[in-house]
N, C-alpha and C positions, 0 to 999 in steps of 0.2 A: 798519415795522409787520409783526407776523407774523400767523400762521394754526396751531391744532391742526388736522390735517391725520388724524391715527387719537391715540384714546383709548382703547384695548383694556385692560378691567378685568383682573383678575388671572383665571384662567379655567383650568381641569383640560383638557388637552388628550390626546388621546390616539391623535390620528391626523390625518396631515398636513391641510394647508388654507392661506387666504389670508384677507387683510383683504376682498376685492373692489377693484373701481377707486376708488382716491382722488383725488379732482382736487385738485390744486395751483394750479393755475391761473398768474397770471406770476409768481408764487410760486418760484425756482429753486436756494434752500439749504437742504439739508433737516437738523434735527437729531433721530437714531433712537436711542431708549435700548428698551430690555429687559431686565426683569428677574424671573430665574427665582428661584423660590420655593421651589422641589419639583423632584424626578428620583426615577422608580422605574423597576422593570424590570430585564433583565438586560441590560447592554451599551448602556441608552438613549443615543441621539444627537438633539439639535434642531438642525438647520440651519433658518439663517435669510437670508432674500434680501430685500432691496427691489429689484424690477423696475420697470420703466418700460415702456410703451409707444409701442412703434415706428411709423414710417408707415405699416409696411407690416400691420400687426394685430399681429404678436407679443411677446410679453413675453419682453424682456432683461434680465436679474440686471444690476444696478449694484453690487449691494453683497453679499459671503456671507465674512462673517468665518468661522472655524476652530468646525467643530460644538461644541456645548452638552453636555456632559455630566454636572453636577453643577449646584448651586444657586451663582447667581453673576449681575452687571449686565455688559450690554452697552451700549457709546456710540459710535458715530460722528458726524459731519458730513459731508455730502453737496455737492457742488457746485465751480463753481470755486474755484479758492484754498483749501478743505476739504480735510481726511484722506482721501477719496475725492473725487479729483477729474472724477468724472461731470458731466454736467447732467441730471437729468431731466426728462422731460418732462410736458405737464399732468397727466399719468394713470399714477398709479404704484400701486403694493402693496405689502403687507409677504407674504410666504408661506415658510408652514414645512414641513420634513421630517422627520419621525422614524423612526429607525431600531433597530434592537433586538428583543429579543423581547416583548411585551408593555408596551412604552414610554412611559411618562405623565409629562407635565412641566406645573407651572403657573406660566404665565406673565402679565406685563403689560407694555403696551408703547403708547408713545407718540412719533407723529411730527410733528414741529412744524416750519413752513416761515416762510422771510422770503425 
């Protein structure tokens, strides 16, 4: 049985940020799509990470494929025996960077867990 985990609509973005904490729960394979719509700007970049949270409080990137610069889908799988063979843990993120001058990308993006 799985879980949507983040449903993030399609949404004009224009300066870095994050989903906030997502719990997972025993929830431990995660599958991450993203898909950009839109890229403007001079030189724009979106970097995109799923982090997870650590014992000790802080947020460790599991996942940052190769920056975003043009309109285009992102997929991974998350977990053991997965494309990225992390584990994360109950409480993760999606969080993005943009870099460039002026930088605006729209994205949407969903994480589903089993």
């Amino acid at each position: 049985m799985g879980a949507t985990i983040l449903s993030q609509p399609s949404t004009v973005t224009t300066t870095s940020g994050s989903s906030g904490p997502l719990q997972t729960g025993p929830l431990y394979t995660l599958a991450v799509d993203v898909n950009v719509t839109a890229a403007s700007g001079t030189s724009p970049t979106l970097a995109l990470f799923v982090d997870r949270l650590g014992a000790d409080g802080n947020w460790y990137a599991i996942w940052s494929p190769t920056a975003v610069t043009a309109v285009g889908t992102l997929s991974t799988s998350i977990g053991p025996g997965c494309a990225v063979a992390e584990v994360p843990t109950d409480n993760i993120r999606l969080r993005w960077v943009l870099g460039g001058t002026t930088p605006s990308f729209t994205f949407s993006a969903s994480i589903l867990a089993r």
